[in-house]
PDB file of N, CA, C and O in Angstrom:
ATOM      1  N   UNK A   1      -6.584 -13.715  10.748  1.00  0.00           N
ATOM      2  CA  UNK A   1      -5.394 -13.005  11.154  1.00  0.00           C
ATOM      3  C   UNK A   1      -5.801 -11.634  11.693  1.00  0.00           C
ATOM      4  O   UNK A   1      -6.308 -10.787  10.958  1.00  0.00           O
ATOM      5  N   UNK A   2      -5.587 -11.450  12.885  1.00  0.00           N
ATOM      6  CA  UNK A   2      -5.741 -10.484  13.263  1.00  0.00           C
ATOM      7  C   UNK A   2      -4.377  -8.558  12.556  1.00  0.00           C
ATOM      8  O   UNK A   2      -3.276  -8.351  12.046  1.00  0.00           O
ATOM      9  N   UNK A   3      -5.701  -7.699  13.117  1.00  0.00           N
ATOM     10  CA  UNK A   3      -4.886  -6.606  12.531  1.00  0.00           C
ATOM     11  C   UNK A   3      -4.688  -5.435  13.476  1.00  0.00           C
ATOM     12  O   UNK A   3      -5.434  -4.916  14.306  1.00  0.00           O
ATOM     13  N   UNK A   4      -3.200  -5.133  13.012  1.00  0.00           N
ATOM     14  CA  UNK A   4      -3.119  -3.608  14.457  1.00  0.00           C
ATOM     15  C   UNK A   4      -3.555  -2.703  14.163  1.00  0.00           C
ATOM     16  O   UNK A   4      -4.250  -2.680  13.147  1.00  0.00           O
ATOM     17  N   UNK A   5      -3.388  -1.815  14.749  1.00  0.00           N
ATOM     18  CA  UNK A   5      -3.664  -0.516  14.848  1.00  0.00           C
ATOM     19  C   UNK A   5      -3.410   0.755  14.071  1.00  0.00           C
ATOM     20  O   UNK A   5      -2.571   1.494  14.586  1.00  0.00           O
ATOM     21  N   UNK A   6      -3.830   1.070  13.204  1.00  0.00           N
ATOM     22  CA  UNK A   6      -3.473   2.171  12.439  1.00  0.00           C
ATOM     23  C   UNK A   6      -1.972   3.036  12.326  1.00  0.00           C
ATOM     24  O   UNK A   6      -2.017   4.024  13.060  1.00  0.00           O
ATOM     25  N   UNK A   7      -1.188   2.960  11.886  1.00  0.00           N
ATOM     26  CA  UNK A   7       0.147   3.881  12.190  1.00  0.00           C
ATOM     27  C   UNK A   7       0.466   4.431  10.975  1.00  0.00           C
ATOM     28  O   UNK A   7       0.056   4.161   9.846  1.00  0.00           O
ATOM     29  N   UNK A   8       1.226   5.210  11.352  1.00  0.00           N
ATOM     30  CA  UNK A   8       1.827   6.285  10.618  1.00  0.00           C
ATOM     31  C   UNK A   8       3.497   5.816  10.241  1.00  0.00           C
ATOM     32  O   UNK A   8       4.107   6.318   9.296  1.00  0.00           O
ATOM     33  N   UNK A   9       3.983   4.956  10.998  1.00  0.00           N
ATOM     34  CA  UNK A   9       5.145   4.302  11.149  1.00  0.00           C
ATOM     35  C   UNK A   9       5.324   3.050  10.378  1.00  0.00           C
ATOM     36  O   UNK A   9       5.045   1.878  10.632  1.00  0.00           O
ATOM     37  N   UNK A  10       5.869   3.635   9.364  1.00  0.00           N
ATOM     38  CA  UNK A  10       6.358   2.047   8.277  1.00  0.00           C
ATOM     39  C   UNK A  10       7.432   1.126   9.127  1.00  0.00           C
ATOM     40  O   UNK A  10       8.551   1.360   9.586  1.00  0.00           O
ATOM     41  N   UNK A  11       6.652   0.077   9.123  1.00  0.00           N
ATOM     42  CA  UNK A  11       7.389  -1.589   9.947  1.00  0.00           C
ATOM     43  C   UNK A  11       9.034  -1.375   9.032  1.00  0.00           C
ATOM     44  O   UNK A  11       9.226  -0.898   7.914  1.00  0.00           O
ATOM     45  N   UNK A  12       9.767  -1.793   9.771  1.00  0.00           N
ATOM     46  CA  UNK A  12      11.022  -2.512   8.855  1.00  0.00           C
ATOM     47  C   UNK A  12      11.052  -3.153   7.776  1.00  0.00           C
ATOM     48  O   UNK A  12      11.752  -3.066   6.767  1.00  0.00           O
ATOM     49  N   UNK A  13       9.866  -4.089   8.218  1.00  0.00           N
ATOM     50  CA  UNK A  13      10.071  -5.696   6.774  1.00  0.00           C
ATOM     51  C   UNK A  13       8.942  -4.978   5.843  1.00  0.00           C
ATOM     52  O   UNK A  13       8.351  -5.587   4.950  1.00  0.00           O
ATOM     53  N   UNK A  14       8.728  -3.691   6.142  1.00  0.00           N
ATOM     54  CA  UNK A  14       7.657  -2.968   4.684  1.00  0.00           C
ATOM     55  C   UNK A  14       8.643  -2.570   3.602  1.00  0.00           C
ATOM     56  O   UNK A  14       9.132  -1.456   3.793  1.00  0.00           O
ATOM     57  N   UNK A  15       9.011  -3.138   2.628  1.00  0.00           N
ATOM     58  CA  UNK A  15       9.805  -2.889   1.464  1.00  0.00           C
ATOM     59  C   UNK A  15       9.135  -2.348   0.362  1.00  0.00           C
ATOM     60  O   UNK A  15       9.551  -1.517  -0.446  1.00  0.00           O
ATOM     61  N   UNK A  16       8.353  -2.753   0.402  1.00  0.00           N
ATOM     62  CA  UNK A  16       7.428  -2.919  -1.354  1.00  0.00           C
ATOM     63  C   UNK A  16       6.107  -2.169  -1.106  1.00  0.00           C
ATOM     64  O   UNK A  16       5.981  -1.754   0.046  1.00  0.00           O
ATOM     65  N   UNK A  17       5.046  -1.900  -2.002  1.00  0.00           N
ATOM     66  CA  UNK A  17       3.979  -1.735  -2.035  1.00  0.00           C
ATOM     67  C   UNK A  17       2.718  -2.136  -3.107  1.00  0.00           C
ATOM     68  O   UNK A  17       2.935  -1.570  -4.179  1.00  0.00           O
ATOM     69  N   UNK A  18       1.873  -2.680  -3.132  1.00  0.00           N
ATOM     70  CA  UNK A  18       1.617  -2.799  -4.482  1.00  0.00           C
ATOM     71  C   UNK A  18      -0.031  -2.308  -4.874  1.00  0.00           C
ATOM     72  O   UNK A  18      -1.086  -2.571  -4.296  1.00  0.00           O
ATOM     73  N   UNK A  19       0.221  -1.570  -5.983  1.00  0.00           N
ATOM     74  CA  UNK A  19      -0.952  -0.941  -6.233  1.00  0.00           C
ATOM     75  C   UNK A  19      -2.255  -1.554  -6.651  1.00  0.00           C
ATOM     76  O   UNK A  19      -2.372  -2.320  -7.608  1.00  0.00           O
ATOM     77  N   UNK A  20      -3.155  -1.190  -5.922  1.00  0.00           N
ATOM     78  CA  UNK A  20      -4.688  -2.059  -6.293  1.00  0.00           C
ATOM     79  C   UNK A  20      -5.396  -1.057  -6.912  1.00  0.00           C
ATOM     80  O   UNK A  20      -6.595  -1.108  -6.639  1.00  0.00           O
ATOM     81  N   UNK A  21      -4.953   0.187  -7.936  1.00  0.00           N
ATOM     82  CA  UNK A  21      -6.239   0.813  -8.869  1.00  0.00           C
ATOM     83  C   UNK A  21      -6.903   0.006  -9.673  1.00  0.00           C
ATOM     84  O   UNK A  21      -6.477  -0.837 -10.463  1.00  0.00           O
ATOM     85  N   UNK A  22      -8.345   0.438  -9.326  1.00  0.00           N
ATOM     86  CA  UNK A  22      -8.982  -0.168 -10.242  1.00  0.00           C
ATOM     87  C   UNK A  22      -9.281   0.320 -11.410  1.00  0.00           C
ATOM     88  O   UNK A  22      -9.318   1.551 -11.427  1.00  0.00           O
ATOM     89  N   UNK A  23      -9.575  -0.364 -12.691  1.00  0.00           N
ATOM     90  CA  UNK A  23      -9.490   0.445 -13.683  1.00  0.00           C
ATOM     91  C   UNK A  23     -11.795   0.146 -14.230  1.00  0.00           C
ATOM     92  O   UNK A  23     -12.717  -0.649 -14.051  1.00  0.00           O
ATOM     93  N   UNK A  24     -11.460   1.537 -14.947  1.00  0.00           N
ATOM     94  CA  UNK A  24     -13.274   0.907 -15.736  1.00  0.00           C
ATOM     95  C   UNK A  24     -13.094   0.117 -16.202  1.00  0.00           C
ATOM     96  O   UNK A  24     -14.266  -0.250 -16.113  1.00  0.00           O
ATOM     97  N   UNK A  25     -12.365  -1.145 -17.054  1.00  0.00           N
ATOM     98  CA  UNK A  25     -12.195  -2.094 -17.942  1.00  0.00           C
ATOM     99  C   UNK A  25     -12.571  -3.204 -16.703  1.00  0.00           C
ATOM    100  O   UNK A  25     -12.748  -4.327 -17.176  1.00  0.00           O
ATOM    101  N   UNK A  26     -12.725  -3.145 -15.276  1.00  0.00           N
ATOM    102  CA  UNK A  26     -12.832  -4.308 -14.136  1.00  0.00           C
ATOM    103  C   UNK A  26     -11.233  -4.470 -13.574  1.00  0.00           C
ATOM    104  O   UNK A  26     -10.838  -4.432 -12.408  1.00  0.00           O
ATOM    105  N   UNK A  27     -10.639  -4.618 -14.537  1.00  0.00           N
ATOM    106  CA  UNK A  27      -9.370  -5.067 -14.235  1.00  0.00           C
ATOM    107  C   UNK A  27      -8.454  -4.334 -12.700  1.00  0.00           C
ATOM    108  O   UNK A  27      -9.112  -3.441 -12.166  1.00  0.00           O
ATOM    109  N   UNK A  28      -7.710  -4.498 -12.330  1.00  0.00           N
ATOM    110  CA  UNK A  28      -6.440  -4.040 -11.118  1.00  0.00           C
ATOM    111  C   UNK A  28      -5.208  -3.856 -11.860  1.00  0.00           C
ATOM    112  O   UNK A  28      -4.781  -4.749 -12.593  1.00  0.00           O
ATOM    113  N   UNK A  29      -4.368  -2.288 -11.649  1.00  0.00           N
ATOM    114  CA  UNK A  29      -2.705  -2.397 -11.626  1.00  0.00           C
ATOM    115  C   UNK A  29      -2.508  -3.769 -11.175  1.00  0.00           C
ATOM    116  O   UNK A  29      -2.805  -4.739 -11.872  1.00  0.00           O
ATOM    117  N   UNK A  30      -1.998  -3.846  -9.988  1.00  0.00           N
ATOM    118  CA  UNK A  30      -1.377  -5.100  -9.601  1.00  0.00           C
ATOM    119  C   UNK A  30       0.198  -4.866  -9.512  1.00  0.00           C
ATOM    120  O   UNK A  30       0.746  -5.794  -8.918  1.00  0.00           O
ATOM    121  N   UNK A  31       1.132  -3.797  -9.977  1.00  0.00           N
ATOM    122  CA  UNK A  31       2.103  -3.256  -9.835  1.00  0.00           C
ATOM    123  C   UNK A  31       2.763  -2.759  -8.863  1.00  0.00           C
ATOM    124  O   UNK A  31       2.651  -1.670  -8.300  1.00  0.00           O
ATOM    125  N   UNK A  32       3.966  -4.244  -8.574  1.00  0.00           N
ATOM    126  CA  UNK A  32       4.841  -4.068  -7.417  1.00  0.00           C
ATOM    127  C   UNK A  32       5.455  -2.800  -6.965  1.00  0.00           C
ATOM    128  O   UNK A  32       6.127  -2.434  -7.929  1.00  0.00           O
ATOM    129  N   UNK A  33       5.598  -1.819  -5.883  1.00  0.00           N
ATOM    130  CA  UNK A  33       6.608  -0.663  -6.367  1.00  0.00           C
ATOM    131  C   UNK A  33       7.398  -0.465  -5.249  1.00  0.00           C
ATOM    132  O   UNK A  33       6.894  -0.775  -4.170  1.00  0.00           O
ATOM    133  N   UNK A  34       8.753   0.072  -5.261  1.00  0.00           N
ATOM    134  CA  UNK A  34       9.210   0.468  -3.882  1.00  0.00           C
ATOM    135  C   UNK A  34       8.456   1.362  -3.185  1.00  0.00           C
ATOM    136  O   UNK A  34       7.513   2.064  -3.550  1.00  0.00           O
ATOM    137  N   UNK A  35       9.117   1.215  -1.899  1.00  0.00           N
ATOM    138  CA  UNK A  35       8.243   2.668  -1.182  1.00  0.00           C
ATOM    139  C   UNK A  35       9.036   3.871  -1.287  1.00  0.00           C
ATOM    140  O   UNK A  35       8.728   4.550  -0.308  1.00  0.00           O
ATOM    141  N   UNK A  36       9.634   4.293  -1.765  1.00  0.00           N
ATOM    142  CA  UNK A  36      10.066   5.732  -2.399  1.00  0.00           C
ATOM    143  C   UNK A  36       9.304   5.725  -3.776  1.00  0.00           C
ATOM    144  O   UNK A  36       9.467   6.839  -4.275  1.00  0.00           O
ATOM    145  N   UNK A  37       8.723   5.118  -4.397  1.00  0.00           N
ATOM    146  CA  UNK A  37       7.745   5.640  -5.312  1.00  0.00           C
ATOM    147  C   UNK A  37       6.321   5.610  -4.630  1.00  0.00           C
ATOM    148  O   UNK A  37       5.628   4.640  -4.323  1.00  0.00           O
ATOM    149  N   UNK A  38       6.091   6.971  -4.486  1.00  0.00           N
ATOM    150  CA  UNK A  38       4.758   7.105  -3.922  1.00  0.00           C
ATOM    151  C   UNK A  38       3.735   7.583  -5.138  1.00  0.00           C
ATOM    152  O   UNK A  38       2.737   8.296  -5.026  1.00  0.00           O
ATOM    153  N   UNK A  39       4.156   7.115  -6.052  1.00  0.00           N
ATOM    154  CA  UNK A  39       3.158   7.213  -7.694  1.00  0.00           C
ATOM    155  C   UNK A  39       3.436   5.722  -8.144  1.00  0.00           C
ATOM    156  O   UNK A  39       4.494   5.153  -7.876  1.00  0.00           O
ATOM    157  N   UNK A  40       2.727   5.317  -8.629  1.00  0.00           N
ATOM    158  CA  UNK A  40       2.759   4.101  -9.112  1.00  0.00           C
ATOM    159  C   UNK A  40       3.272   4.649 -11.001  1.00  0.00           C
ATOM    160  O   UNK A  40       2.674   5.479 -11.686  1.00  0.00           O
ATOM    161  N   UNK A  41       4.260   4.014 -11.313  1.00  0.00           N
ATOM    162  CA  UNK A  41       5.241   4.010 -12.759  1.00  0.00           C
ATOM    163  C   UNK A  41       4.007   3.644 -13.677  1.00  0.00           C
ATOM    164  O   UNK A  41       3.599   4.313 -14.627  1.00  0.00           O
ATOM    165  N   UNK A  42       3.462   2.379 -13.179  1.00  0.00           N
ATOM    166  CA  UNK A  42       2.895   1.816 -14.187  1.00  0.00           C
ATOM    167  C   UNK A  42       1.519   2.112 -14.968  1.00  0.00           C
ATOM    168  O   UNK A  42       1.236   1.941 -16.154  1.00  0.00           O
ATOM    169  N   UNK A  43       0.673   2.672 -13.770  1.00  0.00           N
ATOM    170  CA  UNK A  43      -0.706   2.875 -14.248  1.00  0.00           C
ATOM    171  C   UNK A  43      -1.066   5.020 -13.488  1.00  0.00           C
ATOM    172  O   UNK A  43      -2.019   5.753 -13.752  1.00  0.00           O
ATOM    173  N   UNK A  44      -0.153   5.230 -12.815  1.00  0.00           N
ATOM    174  CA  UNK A  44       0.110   6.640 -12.375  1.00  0.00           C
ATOM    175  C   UNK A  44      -1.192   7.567 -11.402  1.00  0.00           C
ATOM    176  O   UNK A  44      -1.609   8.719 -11.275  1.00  0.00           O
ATOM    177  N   UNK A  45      -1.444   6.205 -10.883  1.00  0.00           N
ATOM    178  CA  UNK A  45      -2.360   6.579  -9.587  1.00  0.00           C
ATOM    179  C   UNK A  45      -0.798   6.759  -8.396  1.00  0.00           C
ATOM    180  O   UNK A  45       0.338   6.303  -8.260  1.00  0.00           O
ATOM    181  N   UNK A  46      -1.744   7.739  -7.763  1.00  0.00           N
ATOM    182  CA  UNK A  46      -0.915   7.703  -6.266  1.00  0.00           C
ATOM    183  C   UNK A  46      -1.459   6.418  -5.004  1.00  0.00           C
ATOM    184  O   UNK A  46      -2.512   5.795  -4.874  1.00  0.00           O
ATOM    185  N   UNK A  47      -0.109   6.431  -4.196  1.00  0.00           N
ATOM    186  CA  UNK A  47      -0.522   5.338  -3.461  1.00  0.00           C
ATOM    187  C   UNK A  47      -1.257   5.668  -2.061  1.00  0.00           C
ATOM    188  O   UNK A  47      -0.904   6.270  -1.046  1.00  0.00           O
ATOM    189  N   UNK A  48      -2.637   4.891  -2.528  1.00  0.00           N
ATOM    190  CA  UNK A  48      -3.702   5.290  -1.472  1.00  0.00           C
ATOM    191  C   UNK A  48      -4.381   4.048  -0.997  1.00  0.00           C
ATOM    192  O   UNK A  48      -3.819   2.964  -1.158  1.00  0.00           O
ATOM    193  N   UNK A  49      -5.999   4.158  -0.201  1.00  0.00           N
ATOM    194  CA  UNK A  49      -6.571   3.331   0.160  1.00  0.00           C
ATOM    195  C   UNK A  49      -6.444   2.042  -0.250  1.00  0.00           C
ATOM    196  O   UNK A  49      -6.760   1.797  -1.414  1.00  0.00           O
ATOM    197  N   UNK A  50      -6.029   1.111   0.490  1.00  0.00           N
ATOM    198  CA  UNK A  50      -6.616  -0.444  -0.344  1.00  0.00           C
ATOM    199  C   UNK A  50      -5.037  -0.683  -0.527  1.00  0.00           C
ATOM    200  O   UNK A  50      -4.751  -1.832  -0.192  1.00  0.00           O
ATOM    201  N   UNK A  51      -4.134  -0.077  -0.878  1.00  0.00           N
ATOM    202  CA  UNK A  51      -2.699  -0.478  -1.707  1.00  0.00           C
ATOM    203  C   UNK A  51      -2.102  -1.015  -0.368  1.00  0.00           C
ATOM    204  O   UNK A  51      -2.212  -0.529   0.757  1.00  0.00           O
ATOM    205  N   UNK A  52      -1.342  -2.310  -0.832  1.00  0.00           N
ATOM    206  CA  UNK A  52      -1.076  -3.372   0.031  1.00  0.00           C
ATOM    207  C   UNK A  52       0.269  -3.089   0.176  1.00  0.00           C
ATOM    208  O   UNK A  52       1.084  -2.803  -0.701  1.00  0.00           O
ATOM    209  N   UNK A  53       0.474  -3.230   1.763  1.00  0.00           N
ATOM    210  CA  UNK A  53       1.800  -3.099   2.551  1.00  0.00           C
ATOM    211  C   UNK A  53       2.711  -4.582   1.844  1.00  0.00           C
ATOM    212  O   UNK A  53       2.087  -5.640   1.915  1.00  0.00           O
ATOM    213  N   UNK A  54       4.154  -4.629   1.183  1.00  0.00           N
ATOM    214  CA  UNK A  54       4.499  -6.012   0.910  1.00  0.00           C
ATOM    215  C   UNK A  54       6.107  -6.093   1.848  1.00  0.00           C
ATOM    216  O   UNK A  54       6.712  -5.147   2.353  1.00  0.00           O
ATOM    217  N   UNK A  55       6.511  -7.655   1.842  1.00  0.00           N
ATOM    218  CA  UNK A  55       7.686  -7.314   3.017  1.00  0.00           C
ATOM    219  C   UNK A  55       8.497  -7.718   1.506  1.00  0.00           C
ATOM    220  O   UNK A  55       8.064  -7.691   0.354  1.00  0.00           O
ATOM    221  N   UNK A  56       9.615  -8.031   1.953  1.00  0.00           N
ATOM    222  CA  UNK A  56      11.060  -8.122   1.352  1.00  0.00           C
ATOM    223  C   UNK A  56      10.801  -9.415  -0.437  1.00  0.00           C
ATOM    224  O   UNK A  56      11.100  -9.266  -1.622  1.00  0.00           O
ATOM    225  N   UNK A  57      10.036 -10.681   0.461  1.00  0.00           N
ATOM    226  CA  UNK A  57       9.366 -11.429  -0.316  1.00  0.00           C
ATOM    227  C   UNK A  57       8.273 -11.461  -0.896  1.00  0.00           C
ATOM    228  O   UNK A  57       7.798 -12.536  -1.263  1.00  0.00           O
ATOM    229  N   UNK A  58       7.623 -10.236  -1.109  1.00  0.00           N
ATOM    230  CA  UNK A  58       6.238  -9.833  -1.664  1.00  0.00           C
ATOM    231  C   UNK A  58       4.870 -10.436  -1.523  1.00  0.00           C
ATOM    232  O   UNK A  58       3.885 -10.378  -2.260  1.00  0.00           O
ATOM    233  N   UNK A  59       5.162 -11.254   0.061  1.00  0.00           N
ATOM    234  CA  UNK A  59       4.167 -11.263   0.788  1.00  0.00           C
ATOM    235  C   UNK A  59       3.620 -10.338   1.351  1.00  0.00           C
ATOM    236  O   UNK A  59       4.300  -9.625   2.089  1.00  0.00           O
ATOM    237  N   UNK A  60       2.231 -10.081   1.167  1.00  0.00           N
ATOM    238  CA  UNK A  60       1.353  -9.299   2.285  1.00  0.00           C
ATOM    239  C   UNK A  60       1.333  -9.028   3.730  1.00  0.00           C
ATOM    240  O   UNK A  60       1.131  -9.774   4.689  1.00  0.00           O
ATOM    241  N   UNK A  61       1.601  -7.727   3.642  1.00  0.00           N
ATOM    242  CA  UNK A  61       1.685  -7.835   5.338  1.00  0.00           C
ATOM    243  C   UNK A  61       0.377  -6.837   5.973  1.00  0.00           C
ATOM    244  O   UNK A  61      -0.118  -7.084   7.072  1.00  0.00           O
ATOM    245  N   UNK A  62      -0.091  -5.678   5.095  1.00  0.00           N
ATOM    246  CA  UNK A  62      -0.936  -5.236   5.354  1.00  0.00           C
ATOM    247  C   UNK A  62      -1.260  -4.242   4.486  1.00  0.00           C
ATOM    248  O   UNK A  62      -0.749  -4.277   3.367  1.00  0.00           O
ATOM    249  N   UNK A  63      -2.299  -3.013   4.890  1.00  0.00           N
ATOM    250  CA  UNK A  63      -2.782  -2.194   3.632  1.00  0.00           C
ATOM    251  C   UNK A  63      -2.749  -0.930   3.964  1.00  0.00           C
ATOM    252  O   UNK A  63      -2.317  -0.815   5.111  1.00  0.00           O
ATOM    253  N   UNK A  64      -2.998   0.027   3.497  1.00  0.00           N
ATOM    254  CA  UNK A  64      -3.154   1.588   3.757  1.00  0.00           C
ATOM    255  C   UNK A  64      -4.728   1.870   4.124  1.00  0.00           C
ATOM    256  O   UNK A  64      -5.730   1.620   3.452  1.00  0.00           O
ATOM    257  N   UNK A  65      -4.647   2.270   4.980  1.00  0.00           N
ATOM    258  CA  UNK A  65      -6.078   2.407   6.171  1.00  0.00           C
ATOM    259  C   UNK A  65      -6.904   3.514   5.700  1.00  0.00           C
ATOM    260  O   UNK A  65      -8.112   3.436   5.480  1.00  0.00           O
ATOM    261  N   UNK A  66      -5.978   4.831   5.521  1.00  0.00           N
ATOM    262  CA  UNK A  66      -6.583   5.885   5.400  1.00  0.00           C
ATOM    263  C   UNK A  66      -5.204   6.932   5.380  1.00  0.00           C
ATOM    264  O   UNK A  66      -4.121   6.831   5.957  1.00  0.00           O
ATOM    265  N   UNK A  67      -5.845   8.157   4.291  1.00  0.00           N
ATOM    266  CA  UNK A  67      -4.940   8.766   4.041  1.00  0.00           C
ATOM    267  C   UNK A  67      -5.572  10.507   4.698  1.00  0.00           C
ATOM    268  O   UNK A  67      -6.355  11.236   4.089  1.00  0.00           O
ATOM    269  N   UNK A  68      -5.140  10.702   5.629  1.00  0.00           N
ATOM    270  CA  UNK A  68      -5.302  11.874   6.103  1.00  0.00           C
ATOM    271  C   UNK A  68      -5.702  13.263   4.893  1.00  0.00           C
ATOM    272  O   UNK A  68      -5.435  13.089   3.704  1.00  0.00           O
ATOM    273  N   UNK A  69      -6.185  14.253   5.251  1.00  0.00           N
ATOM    274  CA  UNK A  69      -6.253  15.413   4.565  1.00  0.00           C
ATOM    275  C   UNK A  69      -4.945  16.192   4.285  1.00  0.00           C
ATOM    276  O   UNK A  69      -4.953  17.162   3.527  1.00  0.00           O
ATOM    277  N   UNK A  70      -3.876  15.781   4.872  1.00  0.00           N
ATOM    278  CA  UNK A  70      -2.615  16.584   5.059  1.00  0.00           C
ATOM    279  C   UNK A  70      -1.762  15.396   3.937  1.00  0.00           C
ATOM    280  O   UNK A  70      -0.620  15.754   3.651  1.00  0.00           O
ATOM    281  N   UNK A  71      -2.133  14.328   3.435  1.00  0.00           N
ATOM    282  CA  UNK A  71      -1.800  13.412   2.673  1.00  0.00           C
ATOM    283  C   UNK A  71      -0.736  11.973   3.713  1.00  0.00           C
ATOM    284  O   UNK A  71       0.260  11.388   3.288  1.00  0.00           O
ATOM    285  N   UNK A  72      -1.375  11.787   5.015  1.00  0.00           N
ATOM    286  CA  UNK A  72      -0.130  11.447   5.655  1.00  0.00           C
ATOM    287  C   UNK A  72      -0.891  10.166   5.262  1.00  0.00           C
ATOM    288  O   UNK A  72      -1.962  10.037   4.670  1.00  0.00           O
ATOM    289  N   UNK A  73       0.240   8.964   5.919  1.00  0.00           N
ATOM    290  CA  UNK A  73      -0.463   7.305   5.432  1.00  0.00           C
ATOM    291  C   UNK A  73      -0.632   7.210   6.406  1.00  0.00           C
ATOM    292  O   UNK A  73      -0.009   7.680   7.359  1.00  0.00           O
ATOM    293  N   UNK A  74      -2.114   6.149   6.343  1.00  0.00           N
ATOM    294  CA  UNK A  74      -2.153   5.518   7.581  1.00  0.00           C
ATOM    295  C   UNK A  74      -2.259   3.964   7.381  1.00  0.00           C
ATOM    296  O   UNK A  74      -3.309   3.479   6.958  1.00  0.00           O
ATOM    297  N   UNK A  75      -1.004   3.060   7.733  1.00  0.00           N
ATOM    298  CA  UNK A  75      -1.118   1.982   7.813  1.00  0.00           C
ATOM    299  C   UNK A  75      -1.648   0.484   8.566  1.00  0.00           C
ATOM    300  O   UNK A  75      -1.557   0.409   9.791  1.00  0.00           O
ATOM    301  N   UNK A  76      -1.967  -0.193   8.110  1.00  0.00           N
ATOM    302  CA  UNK A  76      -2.442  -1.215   8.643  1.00  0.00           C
ATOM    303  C   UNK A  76      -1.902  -2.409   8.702  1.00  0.00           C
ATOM    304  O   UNK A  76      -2.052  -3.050   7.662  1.00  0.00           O
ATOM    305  N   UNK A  77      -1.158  -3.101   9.790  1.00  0.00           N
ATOM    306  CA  UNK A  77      -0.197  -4.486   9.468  1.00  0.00           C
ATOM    307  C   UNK A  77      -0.981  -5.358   9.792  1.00  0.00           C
ATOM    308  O   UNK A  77      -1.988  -4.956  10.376  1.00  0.00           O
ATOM    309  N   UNK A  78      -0.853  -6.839   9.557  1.00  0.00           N
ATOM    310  CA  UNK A  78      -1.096  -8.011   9.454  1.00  0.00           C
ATOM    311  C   UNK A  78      -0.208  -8.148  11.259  1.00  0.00           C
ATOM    312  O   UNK A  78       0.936  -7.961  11.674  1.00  0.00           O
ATOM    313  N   UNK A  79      -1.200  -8.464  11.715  1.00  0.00           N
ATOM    314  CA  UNK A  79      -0.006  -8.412  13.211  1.00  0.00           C
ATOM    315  C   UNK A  79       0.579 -10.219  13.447  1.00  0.00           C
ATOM    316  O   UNK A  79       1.368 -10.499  14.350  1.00  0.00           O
TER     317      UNK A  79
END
């Protein structure tokens, strides 16, 4: 599956997000969250590198690319 282009612009069908911290134990959050929580509730990392774009049905659509110095997102969709 190919992937676009870096944006700054959250897609429509981006609803969800879900956090991939890793923890020392090996383990992953794994904790669904809206996108107005830009802290994850559950394990209280912020949402950064690696944390997966989800649509309405909590399928994958893509990931967070890179997070600027100014804290902006940069996203990555599943095109």
């Amino acid at each position: 599956m190919s992937k676009s282009t870096p944006t700054t612009t959250i897609r429509d069908d981006h609803k969800y997000w879900k956090c991939k911290q890793s923890f020392t134990s090996g383990s992953t959050c794994d904790e669904k969250n809206e996108m107005s929580e830009k802290q994850c509730p559950a394990c209280g990392s912020k949402r950064d590198v690696i944390d997966e774009a989800l649509d309405v049905y909590m399928r994958k659509i893509g990931t967070i690319f890179m997070t600027d110095a100014n804290g902006k997102e940069w996203w990555q969709y599943n095109s």
